[in-house]
C-alpha positions in Angstrom: -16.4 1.9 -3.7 -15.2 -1.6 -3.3 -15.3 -3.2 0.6 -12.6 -2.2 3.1 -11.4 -6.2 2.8 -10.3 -5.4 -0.7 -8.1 -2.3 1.0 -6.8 -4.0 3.8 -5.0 -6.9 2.1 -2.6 -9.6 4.3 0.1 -11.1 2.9 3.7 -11.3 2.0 5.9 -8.5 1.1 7.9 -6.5 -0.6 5.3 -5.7 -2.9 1.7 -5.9 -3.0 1.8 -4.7 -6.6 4.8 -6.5 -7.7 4.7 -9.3 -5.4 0.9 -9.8 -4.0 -0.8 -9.2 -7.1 1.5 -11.0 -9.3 1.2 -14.7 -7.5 -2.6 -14.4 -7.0 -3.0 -14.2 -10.8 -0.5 -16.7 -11.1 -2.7 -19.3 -8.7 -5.9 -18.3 -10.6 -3.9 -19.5 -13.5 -3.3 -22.7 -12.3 -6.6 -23.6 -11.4 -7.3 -23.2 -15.2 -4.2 -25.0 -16.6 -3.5 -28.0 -14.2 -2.4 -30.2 -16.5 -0.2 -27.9 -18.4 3.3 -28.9 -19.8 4.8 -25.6 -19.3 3.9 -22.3 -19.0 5.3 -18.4 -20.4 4.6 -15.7 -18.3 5.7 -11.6 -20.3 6.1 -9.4 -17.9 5.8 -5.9 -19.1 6.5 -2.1 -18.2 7.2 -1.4 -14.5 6.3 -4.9 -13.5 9.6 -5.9 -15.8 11.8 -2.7 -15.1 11.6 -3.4 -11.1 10.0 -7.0 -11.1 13.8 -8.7 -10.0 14.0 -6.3 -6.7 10.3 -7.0 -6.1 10.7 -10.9 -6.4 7.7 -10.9 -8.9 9.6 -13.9 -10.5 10.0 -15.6 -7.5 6.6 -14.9 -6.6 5.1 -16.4 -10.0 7.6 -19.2 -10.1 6.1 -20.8 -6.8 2.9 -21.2 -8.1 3.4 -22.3 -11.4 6.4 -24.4 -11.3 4.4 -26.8 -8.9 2.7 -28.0 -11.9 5.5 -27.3 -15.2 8.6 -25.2 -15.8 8.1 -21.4 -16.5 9.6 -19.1 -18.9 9.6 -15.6 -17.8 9.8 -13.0 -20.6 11.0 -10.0 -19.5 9.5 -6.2 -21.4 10.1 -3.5 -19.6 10.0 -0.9 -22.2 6.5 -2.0 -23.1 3.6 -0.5 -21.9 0.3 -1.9 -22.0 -2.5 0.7 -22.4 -4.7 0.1 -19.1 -2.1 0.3 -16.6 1.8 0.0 -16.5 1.6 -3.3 -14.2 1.0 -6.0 -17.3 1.3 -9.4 -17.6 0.5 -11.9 -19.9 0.1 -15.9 -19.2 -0.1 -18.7 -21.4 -0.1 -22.3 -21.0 1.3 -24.9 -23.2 0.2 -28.4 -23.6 2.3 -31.6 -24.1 1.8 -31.1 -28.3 3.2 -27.6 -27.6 -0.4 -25.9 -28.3 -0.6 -22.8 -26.7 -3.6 -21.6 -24.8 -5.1 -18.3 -25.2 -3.1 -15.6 -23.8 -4.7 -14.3 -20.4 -3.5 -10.5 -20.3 -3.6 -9.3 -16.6 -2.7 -6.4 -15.1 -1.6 -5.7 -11.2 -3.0 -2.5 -10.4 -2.0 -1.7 -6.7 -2.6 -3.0 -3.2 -2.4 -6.6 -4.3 -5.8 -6.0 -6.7 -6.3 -7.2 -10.4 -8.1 -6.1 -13.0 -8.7 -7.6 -16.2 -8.6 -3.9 -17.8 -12.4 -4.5 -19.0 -15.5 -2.0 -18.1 -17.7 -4.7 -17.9 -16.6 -7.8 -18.4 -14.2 -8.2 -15.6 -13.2 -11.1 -13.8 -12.6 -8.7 -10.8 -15.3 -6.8 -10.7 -16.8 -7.3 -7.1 -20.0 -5.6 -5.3 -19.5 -1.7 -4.5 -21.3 -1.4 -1.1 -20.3 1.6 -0.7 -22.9 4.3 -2.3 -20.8 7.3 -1.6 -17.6 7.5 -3.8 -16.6 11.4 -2.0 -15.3 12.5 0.7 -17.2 15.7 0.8 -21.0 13.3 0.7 -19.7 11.1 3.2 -18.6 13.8 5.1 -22.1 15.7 5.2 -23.4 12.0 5.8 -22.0 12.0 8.8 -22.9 15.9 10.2 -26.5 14.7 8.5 -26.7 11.5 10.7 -24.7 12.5 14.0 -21.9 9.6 12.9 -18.7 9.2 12.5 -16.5 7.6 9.3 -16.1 4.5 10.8 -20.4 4.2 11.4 -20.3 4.6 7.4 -18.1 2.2 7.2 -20.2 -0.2 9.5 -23.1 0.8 7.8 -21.9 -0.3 4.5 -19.9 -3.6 5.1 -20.9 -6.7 6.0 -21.3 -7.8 9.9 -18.1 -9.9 9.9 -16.1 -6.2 8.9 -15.1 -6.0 12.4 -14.1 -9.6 13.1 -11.7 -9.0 9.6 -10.4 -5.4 11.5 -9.6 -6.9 14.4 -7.2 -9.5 12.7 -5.7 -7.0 10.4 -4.8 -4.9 14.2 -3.6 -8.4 14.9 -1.1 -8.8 12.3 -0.2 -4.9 11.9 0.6 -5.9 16.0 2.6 -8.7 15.2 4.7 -6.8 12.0 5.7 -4.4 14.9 6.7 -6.3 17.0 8.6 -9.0 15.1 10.4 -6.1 13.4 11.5 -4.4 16.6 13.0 -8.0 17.9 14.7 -8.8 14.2 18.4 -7.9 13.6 20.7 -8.1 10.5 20.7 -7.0 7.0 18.2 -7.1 4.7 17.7 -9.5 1.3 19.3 -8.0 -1.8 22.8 -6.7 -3.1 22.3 -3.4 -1.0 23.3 -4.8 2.4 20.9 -2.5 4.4 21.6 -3.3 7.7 17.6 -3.0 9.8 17.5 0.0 12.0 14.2 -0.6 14.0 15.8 -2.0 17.0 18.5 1.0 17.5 16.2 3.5 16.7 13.6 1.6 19.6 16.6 1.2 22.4 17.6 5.0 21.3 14.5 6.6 21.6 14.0 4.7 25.4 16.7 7.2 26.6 15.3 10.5 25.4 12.8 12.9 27.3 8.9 12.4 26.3 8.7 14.5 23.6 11.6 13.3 21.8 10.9 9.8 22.9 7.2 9.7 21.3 8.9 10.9 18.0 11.6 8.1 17.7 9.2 5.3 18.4 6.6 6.4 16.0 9.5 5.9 13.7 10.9 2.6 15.3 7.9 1.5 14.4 7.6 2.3 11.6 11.1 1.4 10.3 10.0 -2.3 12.2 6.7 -3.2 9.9 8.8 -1.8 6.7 11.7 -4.0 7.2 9.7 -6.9 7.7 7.9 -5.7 4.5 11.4 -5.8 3.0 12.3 -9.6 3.9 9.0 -10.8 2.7 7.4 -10.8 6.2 3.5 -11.2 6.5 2.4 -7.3 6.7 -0.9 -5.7 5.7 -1.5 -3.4 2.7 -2.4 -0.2 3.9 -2.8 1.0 1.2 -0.4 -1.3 -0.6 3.3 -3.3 1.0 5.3 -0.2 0.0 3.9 2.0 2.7 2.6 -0.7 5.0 4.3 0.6 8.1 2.8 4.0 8.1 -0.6 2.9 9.6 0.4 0.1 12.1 2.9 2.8 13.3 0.9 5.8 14.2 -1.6 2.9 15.5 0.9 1.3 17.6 1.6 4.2 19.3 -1.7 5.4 19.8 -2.1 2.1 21.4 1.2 1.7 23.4 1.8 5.5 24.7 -1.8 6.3 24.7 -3.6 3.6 26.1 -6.9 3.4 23.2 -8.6 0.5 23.4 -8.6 -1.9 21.0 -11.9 -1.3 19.5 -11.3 2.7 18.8 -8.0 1.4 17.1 -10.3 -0.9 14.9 -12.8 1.6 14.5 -9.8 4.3 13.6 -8.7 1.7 11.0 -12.1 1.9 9.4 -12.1 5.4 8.9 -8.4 5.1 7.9 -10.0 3.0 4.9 -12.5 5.2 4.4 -9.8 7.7 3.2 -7.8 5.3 1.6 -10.9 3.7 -0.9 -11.7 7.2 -1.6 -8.1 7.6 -3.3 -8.6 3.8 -4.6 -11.7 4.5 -6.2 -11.5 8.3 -7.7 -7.3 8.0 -8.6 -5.2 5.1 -7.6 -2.9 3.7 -4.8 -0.1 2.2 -7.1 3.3 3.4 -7.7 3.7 2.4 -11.1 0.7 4.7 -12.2 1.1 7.7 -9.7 4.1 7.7 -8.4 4.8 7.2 -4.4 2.5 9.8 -3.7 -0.3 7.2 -4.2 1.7 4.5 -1.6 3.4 6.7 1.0 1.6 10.0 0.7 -2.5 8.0 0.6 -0.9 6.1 3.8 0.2 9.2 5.4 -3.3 10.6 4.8 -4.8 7.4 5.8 -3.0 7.5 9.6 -3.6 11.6 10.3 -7.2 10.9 9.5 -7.2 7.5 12.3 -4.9 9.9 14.9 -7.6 12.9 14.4 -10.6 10.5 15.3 -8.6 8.7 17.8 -8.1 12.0 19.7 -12.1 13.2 19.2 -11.1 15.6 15.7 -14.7 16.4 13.8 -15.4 14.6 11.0 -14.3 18.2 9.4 -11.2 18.2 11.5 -10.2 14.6 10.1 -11.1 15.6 7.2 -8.6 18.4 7.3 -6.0 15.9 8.7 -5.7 13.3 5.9 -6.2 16.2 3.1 -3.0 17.7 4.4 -1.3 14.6 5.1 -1.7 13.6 0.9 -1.3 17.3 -0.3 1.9 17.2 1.2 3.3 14.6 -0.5 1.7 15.5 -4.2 4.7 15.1 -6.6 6.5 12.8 -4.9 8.3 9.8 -7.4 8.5 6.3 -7.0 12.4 5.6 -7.2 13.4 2.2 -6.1 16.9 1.7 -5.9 17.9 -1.1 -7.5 14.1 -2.2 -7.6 14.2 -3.0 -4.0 11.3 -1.8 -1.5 13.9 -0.6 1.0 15.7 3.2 -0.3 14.1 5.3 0.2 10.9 3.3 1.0 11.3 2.5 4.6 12.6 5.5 5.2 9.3 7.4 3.6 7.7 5.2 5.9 9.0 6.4 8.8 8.7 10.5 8.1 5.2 9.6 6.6 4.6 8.2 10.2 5.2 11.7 11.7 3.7 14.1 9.1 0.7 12.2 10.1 0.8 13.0 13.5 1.6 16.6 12.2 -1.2 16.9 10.4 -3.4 15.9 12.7 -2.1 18.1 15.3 -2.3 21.0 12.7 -5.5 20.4 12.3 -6.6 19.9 16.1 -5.6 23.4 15.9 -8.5 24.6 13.7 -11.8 24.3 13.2 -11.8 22.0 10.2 -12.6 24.5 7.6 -10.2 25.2 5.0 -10.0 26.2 1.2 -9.0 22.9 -0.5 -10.9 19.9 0.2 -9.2 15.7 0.2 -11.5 15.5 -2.8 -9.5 18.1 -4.6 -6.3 16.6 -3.6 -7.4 13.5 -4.8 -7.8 14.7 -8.1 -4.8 16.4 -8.4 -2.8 13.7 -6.9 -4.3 12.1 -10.1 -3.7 14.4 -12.4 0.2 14.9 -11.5 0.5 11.0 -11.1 0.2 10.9 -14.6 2.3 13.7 -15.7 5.2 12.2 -14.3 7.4 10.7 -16.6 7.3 7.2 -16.4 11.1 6.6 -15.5 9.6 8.0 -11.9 6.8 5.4 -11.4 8.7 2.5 -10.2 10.6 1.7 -13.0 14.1 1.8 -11.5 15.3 4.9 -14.1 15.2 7.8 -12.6 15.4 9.6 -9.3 17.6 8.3 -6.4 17.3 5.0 -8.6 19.3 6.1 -11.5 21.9 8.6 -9.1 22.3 5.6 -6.9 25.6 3.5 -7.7 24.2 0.7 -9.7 27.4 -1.7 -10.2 26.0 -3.2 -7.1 22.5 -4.1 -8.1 
């Protein structure tokens, strides 16, 4: 498995896929073709059907058009054969030569691939020698440890320095999303709800109250996703507020230190790079169930450690926290990260706490492992018909009253 600085990505929303991903291989382009006269960028299959919502013009635009115009070729019913997130660049000289075509793909969570086994720009070190849950798991009851002493046995020694900054800017997403007011970018007109729901839940009893912040906060870090706000992928901009939410709270109405919130965000990872690695965390090739349902897993494993769960028991947490959300589609309206996104965000938020309080409740054994989800999650991803992996065709996407979009 790759590092935990490969997970934990920060940048700009709405999309790390469509957004993130996108203007990194547009810089890298750049680099190559300084002196280029113009440039034509094809964008094809779900990276064209949803790529005007996500800004992934935008996004490419900057970069290049520092140096020459850009054309922008739009394909959405193509479908490149290594992932549904293709691009192609090209750069054209001042004869009007054109430069070999560099074929790219954006595969989730801000990462690239070059769609090559061995030959990939992108490959990195793995220094992670366990790639399941189940071996790192009976590491840990081996050793005495915990996910997160996996982690730190694996990374390099500046892994918590890079943690602690990600907490930092998960923080700062919160909060800048409670304080922030108004409607949202794009032809919906969604008005931000974080700072009603935050006054709101203020006035109920505790048990209601702990409920309605956890989605405050979550509804705060996905709007700010939404207006292009700095936010951290975890695992990718379309379920960024999932984490920092059940986090925040843990941190806020529970008092944990800052280092067990860090050290919960490495075994949060943990559970995330296992999905990365074995299935993937993209919407385009799984469906939301990689995005929202992986995030979901990811916080109910960090609440069960935060609140002494078993390395069986968090196990058990995240496992239920993805099961529950196999099948679901990824159904943009209007291509925008915002219905039903932030709200998926914000239930997602509490399932996690759910889970983990489910599974505080047992002993950690049960019959289906987060392995097993994992490949099922898989599995189903690809069964879906495409129109429900972030194309914009189907699903609450296609019901929705489009004249507006």
């Amino acid at each position: 498995m790759k590092s935990l600085k490969e997970l934990f990505r920060i940048g700009k929303g709405p999309s790390s896929s469509h957004t993130m991903g996108p203007q990194k291989a547009a810089q890298m382009f750049i680099e190559k073709y300084p002196n280029a006269k113009s440039f034509e960028v094809t964008l094809y299959g779900s990276l064209a059907a949803t790529g005007k919502g996500h800004m992934t013009d935008v996004a490419i635009e900057d970069v290049l058009n520092t140096v020459a115009p850009v054309t922008i070729v739009w394909k959405p019913s193509v479908f490149l054969p290594f992932h549904p997130n293709g691009m192609s660049f090209v750069a054209i000289d001042e004869n009007g030569n054109r430069s070999e075509e560099w074929v790219v793909y954006s595969v989730g969570g801000g990462a690239l691939s070059e769609g090559k086994a061995n030959e990939d720009a992108f490959n990195t070190k793995d220094p992670y020698s366990l790639n399941s849950l189940q071996d790192i798991m009976r590491w840990c009851y081996d050793n005495g440890k915990g996910y997160w002493e996996y982690a730190e046995l694996c990374e390099d020694p500046d892994l918590w320095d890079f943690l602690s900054e990600v907490w930092k800017v998960m923080q700062q997403a919160v909060e800048e999303g409670l304080n922030a007011e108004g409607v949202l970018p794009g032809p919906l007109r969604l008005a931000r709800k974080a700072a009603i729901y935050h006054v709101k839940a203020k006035g109920f009893k505790p048990s209601l109250q702990s409920r309605g912040l956890v989605y405050a906060y979550a509804l705060a870090v996905s709007e700010q996703n939404a207006a292009g706000g700095t936010v951290v992928t975890a695992p990718t901009c379309g379920a960024c507020g999932v984490l920092p939410a059940v986090l925040y709270h843990m941190s806020r109405s529970h008092h944990f230190s800052d280092t067990r919130i860090i050290h919960a965000i490495a075994t949060a990872g943990i559970f995330g790079n296992i999905v990365k690695h074995n299935a993937s965390i993209s919407g385009a090739d799984v469906g939301c169930q990689g995005e929202v349902g992986v995030a979901c897993a990811m916080a109910a494993a960090a609440a069960c450690q935060l609140f002494g769960g078993s390395p069986a028991q968090i196990e058990y947490a995240a496992e239920m926290g993805l099961e529950h959300h196999l099948g679901m589609t990824c159904d943009p309206v209007c291509g925008l990260v915002q219905i039903p996104c932030i709200e998926r965000n914000a239930f997602a938020a509490a399932r996690a706490l759910d889970s983990n309080l489910y599974s505080a409740f047992s002993d950690g054994q049960h019959q289906v492992s987060f392995d097993r989800v994992v490949e099922v999650m898989k599995q189903t991803g690809h069964d879906i018909p495409s129109l429900y992996k972030e194309t914009g065709e189907g699903g609450l996407a296609k019901g929705f009253n489009l004249n507006m979009c």
